[in-house]
mmCIF file of the protein (N, C-alpha, C, O) and its ligand, coordinates in Angstrom:
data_MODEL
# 
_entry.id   MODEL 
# 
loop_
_entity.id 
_entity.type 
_entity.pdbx_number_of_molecules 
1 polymer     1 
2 non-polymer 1 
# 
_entity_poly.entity_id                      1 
_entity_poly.type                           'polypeptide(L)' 
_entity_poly.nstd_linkage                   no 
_entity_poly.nstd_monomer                   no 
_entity_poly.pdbx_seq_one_letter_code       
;(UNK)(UNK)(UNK)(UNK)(UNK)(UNK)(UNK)(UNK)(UNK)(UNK)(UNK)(UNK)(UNK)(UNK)(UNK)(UNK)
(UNK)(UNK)(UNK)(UNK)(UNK)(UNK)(UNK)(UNK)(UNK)(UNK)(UNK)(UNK)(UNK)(UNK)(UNK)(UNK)
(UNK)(UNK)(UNK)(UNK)(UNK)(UNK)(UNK)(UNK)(UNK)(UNK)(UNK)(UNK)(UNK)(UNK)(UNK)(UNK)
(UNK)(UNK)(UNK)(UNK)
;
_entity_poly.pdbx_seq_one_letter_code_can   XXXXXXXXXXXXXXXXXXXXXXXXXXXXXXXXXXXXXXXXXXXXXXXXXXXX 
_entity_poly.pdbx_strand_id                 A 
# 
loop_
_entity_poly_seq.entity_id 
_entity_poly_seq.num 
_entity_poly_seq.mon_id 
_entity_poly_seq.hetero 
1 1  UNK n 
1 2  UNK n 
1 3  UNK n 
1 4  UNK n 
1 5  UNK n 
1 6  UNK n 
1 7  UNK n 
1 8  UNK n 
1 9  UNK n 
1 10 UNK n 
1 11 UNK n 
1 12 UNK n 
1 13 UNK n 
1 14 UNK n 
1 15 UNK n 
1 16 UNK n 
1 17 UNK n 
1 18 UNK n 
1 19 UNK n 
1 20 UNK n 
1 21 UNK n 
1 22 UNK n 
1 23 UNK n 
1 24 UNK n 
1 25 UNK n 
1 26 UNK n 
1 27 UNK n 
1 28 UNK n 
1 29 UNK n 
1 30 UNK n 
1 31 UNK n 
1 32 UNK n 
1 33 UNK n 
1 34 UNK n 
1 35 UNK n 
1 36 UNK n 
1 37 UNK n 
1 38 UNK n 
1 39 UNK n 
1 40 UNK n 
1 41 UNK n 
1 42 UNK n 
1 43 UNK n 
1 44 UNK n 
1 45 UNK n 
1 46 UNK n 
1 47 UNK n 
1 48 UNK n 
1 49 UNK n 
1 50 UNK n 
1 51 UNK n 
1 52 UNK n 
# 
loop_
_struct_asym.id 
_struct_asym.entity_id 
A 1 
B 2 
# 
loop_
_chem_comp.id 
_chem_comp.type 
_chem_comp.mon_nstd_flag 
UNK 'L-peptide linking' . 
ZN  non-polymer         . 
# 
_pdbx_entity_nonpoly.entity_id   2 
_pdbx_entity_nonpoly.name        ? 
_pdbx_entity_nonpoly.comp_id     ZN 
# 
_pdbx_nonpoly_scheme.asym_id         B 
_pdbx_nonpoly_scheme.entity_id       2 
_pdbx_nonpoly_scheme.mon_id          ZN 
_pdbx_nonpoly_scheme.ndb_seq_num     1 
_pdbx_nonpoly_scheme.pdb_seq_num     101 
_pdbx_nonpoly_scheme.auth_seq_num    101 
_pdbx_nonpoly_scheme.pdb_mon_id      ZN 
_pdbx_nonpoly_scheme.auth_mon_id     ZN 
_pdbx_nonpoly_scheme.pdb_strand_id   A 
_pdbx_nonpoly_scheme.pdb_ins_code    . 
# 
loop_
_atom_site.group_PDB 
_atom_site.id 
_atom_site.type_symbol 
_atom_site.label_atom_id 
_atom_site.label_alt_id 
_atom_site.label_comp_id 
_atom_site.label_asym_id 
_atom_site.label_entity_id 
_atom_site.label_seq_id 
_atom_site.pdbx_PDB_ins_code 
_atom_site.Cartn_x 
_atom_site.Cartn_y 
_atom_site.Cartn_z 
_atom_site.occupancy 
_atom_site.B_iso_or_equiv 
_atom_site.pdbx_formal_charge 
_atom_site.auth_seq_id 
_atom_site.auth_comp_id 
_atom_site.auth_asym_id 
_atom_site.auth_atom_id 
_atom_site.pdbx_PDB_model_num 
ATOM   1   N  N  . UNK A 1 1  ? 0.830   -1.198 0.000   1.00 0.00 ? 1   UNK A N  1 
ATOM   2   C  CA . UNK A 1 1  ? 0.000   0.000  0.000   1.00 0.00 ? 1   UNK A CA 1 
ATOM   3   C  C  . UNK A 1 1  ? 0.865   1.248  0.000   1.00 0.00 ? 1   UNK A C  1 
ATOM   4   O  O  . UNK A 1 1  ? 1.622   1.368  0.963   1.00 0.00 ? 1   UNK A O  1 
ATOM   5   N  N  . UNK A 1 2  ? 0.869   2.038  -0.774  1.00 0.00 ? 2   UNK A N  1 
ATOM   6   C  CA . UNK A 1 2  ? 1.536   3.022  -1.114  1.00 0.00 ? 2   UNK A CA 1 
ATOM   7   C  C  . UNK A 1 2  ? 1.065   4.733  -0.750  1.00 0.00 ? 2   UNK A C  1 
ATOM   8   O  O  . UNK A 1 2  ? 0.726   5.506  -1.646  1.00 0.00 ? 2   UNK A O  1 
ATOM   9   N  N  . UNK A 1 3  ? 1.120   5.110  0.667   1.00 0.00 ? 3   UNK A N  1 
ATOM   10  C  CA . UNK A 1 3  ? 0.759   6.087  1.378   1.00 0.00 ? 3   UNK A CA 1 
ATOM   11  C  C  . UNK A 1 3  ? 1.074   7.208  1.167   1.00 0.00 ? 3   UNK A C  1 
ATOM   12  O  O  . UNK A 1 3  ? 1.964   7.600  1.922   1.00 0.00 ? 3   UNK A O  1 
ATOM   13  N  N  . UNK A 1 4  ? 0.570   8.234  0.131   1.00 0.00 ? 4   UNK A N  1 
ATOM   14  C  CA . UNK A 1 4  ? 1.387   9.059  -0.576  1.00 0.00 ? 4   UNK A CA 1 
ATOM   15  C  C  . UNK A 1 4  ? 1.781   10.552 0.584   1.00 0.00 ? 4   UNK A C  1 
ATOM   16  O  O  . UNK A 1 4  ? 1.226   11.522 1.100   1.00 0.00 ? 4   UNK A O  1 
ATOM   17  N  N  . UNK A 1 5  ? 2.894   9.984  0.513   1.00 0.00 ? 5   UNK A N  1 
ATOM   18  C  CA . UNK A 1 5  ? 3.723   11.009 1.764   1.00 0.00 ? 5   UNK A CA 1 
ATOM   19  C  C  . UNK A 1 5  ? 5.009   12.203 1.166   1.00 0.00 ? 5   UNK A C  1 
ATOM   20  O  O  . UNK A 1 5  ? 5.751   13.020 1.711   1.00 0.00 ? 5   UNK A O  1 
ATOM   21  N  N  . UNK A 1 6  ? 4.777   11.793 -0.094  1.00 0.00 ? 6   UNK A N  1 
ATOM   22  C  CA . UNK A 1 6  ? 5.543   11.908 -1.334  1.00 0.00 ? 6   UNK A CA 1 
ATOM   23  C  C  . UNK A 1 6  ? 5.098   13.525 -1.844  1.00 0.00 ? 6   UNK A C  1 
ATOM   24  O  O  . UNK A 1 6  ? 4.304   13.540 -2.785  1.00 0.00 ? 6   UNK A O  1 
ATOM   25  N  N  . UNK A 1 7  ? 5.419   14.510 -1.452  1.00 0.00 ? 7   UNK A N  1 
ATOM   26  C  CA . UNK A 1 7  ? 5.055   16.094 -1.539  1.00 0.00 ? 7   UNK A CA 1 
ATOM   27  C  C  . UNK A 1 7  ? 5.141   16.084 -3.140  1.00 0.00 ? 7   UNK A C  1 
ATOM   28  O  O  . UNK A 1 7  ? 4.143   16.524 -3.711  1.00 0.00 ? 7   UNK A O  1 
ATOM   29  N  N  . UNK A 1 8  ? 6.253   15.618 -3.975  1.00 0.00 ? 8   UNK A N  1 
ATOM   30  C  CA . UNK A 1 8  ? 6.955   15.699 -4.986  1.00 0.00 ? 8   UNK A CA 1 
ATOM   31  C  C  . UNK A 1 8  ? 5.729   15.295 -6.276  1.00 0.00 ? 8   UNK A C  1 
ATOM   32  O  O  . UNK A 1 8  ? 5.746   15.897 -7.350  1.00 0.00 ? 8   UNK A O  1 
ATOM   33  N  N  . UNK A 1 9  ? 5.056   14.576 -6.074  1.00 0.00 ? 9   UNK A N  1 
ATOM   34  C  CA . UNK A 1 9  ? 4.117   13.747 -7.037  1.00 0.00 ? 9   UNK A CA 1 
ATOM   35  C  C  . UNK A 1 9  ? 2.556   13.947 -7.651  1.00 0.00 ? 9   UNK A C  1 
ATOM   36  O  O  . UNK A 1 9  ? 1.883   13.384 -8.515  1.00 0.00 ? 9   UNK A O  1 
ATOM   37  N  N  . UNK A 1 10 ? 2.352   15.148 -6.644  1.00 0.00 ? 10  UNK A N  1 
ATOM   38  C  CA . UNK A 1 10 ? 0.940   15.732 -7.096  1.00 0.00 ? 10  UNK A CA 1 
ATOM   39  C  C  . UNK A 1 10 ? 0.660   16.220 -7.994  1.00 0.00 ? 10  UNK A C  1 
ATOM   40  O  O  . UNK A 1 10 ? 1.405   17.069 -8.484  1.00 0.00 ? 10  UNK A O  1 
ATOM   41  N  N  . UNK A 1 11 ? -0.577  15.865 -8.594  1.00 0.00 ? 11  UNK A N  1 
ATOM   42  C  CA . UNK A 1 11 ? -0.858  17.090 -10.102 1.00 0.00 ? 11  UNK A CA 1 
ATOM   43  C  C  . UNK A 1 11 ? -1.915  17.562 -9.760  1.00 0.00 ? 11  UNK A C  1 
ATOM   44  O  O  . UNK A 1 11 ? -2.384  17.041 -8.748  1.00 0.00 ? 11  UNK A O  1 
ATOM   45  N  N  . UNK A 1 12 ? -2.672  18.609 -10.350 1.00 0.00 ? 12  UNK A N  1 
ATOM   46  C  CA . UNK A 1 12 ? -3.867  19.397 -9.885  1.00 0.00 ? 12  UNK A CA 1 
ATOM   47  C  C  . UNK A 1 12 ? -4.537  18.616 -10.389 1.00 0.00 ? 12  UNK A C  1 
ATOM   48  O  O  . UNK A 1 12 ? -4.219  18.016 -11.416 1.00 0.00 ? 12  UNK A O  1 
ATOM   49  N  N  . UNK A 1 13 ? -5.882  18.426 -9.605  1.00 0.00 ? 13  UNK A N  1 
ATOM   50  C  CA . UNK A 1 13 ? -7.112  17.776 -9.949  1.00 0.00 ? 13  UNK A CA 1 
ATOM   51  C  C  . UNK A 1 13 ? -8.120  18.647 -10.918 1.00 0.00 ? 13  UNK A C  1 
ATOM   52  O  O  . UNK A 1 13 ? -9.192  18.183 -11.305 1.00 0.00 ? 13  UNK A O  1 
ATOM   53  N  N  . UNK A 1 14 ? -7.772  19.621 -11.174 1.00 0.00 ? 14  UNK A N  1 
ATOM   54  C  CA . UNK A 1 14 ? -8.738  20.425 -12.292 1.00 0.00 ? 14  UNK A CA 1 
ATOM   55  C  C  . UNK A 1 14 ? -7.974  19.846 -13.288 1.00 0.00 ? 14  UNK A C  1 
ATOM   56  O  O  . UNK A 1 14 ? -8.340  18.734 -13.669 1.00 0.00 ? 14  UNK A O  1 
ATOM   57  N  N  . UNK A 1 15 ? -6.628  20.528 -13.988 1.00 0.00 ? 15  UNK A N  1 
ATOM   58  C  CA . UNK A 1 15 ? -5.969  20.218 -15.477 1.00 0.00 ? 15  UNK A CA 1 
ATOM   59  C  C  . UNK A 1 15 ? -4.680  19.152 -15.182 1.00 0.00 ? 15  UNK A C  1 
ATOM   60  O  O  . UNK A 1 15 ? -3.748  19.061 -15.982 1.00 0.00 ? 15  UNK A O  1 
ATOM   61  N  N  . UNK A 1 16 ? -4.734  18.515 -14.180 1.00 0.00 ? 16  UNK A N  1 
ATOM   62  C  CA . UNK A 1 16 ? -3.674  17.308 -14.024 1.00 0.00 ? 16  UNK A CA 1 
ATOM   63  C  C  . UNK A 1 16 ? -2.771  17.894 -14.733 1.00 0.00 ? 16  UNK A C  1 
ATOM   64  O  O  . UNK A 1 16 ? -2.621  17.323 -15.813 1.00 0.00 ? 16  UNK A O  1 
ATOM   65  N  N  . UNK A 1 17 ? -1.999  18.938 -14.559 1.00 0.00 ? 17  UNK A N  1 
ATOM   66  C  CA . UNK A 1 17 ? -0.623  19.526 -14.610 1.00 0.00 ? 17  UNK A CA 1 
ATOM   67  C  C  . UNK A 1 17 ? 0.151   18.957 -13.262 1.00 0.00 ? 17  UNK A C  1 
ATOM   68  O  O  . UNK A 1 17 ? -0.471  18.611 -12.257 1.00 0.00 ? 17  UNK A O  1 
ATOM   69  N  N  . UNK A 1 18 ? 1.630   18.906 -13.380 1.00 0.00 ? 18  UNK A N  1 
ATOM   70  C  CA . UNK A 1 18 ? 2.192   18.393 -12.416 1.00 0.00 ? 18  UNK A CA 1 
ATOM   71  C  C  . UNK A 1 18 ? 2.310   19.953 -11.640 1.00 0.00 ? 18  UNK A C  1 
ATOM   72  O  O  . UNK A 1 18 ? 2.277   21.068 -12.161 1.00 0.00 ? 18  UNK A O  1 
ATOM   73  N  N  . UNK A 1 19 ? 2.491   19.485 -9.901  1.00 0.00 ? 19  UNK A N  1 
ATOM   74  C  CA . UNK A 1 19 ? 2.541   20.610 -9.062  1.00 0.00 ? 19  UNK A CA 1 
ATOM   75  C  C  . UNK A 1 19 ? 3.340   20.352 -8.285  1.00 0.00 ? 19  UNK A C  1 
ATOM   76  O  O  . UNK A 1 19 ? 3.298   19.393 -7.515  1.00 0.00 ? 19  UNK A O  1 
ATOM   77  N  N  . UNK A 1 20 ? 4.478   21.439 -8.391  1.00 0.00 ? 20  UNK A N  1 
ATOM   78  C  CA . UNK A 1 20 ? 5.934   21.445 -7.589  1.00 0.00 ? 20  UNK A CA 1 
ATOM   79  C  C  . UNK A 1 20 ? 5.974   22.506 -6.591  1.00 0.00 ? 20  UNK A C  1 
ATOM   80  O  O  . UNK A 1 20 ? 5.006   22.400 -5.838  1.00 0.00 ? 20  UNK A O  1 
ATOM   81  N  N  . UNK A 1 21 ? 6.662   23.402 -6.329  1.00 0.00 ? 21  UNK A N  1 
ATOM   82  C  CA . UNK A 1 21 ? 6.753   24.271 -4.705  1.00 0.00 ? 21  UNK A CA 1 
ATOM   83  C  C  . UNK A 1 21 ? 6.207   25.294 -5.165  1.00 0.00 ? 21  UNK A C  1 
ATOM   84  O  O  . UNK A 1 21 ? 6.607   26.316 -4.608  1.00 0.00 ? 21  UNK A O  1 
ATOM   85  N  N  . UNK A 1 22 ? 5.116   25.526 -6.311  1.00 0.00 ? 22  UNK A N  1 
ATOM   86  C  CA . UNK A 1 22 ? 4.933   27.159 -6.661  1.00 0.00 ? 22  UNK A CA 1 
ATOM   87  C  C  . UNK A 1 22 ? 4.160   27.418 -5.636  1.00 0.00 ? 22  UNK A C  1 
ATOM   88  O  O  . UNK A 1 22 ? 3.448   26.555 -5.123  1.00 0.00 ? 22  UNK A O  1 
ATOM   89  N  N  . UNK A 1 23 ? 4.251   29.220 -5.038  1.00 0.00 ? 23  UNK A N  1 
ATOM   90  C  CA . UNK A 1 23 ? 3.324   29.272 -4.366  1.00 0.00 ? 23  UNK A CA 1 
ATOM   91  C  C  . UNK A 1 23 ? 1.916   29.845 -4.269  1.00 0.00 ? 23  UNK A C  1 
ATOM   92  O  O  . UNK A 1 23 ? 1.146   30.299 -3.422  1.00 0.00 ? 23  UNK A O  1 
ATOM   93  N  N  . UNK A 1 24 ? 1.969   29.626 -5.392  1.00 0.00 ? 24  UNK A N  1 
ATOM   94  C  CA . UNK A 1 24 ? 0.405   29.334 -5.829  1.00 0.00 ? 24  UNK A CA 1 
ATOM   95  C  C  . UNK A 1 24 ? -0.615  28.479 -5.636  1.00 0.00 ? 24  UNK A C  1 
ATOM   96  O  O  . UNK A 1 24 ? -1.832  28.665 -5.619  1.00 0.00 ? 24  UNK A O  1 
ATOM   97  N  N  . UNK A 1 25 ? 0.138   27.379 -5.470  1.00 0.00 ? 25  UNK A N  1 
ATOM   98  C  CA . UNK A 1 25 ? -0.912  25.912 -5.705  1.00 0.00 ? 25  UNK A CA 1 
ATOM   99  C  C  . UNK A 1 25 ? -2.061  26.047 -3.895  1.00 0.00 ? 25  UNK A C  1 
ATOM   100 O  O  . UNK A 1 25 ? -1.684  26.153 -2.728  1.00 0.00 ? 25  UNK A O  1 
ATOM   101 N  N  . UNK A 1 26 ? -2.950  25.998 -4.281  1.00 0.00 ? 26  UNK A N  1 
ATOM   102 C  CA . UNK A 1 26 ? -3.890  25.447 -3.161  1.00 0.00 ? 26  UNK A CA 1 
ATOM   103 C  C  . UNK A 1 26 ? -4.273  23.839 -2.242  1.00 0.00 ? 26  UNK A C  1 
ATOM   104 O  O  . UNK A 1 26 ? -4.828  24.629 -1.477  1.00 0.00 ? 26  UNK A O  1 
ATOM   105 N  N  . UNK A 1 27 ? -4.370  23.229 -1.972  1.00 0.00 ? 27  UNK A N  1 
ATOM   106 C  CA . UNK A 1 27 ? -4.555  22.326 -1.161  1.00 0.00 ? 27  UNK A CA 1 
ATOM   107 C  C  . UNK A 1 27 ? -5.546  21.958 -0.311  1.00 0.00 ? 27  UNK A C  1 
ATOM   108 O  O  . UNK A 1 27 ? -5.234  22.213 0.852   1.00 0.00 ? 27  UNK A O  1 
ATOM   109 N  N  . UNK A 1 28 ? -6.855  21.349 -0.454  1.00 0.00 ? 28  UNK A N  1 
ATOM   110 C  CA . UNK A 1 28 ? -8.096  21.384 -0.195  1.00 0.00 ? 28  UNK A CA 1 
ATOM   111 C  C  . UNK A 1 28 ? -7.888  20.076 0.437   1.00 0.00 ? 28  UNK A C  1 
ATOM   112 O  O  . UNK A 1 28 ? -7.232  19.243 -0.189  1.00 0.00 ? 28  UNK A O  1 
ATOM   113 N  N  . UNK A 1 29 ? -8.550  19.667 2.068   1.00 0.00 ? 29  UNK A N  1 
ATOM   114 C  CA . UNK A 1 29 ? -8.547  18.942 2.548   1.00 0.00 ? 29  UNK A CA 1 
ATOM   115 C  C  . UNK A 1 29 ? -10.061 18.922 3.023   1.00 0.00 ? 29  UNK A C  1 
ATOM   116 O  O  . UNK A 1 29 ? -10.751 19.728 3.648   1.00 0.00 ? 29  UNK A O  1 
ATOM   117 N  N  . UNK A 1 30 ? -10.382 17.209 2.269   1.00 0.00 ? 30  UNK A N  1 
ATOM   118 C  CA . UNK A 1 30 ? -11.679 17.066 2.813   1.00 0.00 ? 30  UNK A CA 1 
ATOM   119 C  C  . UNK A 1 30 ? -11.236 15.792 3.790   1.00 0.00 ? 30  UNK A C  1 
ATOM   120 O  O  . UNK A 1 30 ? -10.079 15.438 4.016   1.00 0.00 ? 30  UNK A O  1 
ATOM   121 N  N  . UNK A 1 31 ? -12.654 15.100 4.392   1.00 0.00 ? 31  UNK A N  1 
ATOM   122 C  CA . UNK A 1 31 ? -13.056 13.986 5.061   1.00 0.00 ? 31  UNK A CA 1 
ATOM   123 C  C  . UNK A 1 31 ? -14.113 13.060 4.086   1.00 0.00 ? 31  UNK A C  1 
ATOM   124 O  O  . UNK A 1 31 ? -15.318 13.314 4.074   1.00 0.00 ? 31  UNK A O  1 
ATOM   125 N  N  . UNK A 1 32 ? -13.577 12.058 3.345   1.00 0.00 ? 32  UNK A N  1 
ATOM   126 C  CA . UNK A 1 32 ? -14.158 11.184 2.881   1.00 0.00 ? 32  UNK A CA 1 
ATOM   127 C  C  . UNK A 1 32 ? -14.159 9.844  3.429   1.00 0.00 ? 32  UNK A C  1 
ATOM   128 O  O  . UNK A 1 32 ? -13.186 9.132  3.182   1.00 0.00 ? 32  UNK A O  1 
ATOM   129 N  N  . UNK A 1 33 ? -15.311 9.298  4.290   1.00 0.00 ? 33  UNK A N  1 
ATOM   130 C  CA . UNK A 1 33 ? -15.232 7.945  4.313   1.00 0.00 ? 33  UNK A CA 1 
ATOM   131 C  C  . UNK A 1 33 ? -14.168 8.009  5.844   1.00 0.00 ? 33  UNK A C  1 
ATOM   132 O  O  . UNK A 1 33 ? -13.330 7.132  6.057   1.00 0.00 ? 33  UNK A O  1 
ATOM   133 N  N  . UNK A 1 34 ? -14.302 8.712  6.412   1.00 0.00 ? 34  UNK A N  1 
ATOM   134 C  CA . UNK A 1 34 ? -13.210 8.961  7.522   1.00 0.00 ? 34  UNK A CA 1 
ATOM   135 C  C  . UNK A 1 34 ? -11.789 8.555  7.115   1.00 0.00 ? 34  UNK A C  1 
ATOM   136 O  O  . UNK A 1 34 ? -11.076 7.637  7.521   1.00 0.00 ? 34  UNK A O  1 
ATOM   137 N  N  . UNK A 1 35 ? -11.582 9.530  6.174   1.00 0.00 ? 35  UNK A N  1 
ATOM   138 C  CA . UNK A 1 35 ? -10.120 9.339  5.411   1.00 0.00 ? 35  UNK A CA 1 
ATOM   139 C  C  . UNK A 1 35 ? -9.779  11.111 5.002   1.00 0.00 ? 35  UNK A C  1 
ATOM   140 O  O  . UNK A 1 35 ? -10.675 11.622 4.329   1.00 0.00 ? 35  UNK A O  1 
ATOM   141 N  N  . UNK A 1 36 ? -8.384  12.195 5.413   1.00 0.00 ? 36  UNK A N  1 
ATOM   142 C  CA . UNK A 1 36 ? -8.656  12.517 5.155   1.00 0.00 ? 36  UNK A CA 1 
ATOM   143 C  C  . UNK A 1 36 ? -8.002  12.719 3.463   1.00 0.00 ? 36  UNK A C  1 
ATOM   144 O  O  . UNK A 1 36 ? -6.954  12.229 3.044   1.00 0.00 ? 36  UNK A O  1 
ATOM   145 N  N  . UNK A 1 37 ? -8.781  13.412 2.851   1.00 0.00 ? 37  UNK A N  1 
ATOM   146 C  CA . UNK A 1 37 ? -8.282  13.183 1.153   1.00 0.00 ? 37  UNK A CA 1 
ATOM   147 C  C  . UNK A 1 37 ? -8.140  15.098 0.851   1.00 0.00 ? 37  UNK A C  1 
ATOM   148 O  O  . UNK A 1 37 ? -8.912  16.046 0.998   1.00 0.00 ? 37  UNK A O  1 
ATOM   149 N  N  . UNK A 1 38 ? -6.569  14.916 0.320   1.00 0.00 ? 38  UNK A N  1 
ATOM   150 C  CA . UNK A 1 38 ? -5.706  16.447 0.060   1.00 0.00 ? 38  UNK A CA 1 
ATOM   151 C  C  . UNK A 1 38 ? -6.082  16.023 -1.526  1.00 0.00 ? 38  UNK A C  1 
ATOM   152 O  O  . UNK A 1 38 ? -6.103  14.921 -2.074  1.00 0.00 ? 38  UNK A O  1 
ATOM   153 N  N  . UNK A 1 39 ? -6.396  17.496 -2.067  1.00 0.00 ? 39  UNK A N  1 
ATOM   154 C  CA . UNK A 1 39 ? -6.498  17.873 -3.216  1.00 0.00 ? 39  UNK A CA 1 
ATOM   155 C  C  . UNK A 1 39 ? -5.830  18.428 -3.722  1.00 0.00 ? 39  UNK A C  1 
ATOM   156 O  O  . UNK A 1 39 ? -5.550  19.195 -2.801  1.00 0.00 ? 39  UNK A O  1 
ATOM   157 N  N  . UNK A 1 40 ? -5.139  18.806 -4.657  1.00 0.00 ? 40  UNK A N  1 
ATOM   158 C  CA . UNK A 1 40 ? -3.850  20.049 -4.911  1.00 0.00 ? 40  UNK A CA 1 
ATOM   159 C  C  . UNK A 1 40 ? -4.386  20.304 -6.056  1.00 0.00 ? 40  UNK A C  1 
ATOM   160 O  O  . UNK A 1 40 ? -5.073  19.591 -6.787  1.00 0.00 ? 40  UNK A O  1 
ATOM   161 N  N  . UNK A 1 41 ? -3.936  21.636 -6.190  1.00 0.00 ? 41  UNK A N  1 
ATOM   162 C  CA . UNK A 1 41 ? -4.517  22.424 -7.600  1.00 0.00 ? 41  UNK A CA 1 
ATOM   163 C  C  . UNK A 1 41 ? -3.194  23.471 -7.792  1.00 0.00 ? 41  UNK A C  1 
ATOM   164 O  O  . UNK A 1 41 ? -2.311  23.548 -6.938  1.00 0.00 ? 41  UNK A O  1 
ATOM   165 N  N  . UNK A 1 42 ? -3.195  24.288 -9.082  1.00 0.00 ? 42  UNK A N  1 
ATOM   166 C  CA . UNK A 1 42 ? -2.129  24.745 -9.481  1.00 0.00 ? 42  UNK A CA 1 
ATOM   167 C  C  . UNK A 1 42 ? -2.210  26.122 -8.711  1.00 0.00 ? 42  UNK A C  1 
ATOM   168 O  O  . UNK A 1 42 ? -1.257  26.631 -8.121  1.00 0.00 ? 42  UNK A O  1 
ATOM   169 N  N  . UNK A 1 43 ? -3.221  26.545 -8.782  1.00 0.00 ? 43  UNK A N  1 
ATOM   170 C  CA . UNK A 1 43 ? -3.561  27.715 -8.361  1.00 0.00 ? 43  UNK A CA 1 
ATOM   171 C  C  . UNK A 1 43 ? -5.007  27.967 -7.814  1.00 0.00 ? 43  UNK A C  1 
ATOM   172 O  O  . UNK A 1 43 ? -5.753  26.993 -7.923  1.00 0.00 ? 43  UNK A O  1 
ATOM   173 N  N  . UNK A 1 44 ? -5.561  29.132 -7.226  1.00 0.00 ? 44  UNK A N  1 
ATOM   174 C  CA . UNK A 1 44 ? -6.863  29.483 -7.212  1.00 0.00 ? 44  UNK A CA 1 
ATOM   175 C  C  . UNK A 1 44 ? -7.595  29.088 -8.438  1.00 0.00 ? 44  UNK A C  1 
ATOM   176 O  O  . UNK A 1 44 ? -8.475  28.230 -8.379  1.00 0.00 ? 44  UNK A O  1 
ATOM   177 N  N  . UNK A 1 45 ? -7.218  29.773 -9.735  1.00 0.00 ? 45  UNK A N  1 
ATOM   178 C  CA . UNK A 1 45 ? -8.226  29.408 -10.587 1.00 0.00 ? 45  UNK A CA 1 
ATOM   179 C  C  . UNK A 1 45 ? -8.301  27.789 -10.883 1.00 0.00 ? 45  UNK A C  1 
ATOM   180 O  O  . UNK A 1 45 ? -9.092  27.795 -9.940  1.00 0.00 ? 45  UNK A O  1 
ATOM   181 N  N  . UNK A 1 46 ? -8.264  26.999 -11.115 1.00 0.00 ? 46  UNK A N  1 
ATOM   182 C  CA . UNK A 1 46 ? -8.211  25.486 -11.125 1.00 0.00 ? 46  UNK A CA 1 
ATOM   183 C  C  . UNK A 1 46 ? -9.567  24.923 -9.752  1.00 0.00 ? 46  UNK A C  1 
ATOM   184 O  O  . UNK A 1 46 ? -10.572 24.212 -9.754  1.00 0.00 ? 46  UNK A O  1 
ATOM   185 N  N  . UNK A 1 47 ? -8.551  26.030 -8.403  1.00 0.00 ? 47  UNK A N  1 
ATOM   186 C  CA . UNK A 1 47 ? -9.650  25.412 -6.922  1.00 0.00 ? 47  UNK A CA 1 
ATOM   187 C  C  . UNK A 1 47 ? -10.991 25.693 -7.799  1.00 0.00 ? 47  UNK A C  1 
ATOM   188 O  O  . UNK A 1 47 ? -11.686 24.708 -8.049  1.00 0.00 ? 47  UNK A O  1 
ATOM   189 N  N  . UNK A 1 48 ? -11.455 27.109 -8.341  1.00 0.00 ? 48  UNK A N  1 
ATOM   190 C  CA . UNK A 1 48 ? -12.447 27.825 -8.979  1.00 0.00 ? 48  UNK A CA 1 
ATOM   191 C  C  . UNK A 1 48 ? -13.424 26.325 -9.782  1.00 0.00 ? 48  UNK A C  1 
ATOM   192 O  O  . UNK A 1 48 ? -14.234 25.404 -9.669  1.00 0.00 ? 48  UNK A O  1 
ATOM   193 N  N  . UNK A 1 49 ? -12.652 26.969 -10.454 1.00 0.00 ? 49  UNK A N  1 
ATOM   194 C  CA . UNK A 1 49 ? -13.194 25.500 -11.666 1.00 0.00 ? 49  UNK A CA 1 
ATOM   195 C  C  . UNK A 1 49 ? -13.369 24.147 -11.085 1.00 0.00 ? 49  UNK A C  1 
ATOM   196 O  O  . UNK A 1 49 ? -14.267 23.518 -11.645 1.00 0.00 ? 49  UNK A O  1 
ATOM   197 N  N  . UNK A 1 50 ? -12.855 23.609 -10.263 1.00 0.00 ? 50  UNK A N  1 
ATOM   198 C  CA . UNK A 1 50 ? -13.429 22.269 -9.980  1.00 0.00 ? 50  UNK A CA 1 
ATOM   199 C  C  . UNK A 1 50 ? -14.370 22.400 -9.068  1.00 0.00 ? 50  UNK A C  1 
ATOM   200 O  O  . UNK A 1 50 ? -15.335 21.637 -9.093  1.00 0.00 ? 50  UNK A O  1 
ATOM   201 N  N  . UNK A 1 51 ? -14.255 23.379 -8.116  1.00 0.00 ? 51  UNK A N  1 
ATOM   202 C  CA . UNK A 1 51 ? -15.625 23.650 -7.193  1.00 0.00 ? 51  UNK A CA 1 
ATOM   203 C  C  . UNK A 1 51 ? -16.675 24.250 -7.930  1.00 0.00 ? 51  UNK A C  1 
ATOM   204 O  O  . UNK A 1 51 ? -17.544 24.786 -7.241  1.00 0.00 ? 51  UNK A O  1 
ATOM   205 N  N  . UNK A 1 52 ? -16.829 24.297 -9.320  1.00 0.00 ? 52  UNK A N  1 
ATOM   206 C  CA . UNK A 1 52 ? -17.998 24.803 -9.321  1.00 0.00 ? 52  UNK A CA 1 
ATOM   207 C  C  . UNK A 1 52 ? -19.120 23.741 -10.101 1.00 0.00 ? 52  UNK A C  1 
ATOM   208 O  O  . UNK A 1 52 ? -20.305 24.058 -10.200 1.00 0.00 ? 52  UNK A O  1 
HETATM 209 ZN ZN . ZN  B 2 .  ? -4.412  23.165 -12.564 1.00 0.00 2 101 ZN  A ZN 1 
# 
């Protein structure tokens, strides 16, 4: 099982671009299923677009 602890490997969930230390990118933490699940996005606009 592969516990992604791994900062290095995320892509945004709006345009699955890869996301490295910009500091732009956002990070949305929900509770699914009593798990919690990080989202990363490139920026605000991306958070925009998938929340809507
Ligand atoms: Zn993006």
């Amino acid at each position: 099982m592969a516990d992604s602890t791994d900062e290095d490997s995320h892509r945004c969930e709006q345009c699955t671009a890869p996301i490295g230390d910009s500091n732009e990118r956002r990070v949305v933490t929900s509770i699914e299923d009593g798990t919690a699940v990080h989202r990363h996005f490139c920026d605000e606009n991306c958070l925009e677009k998938w929340s809507q």
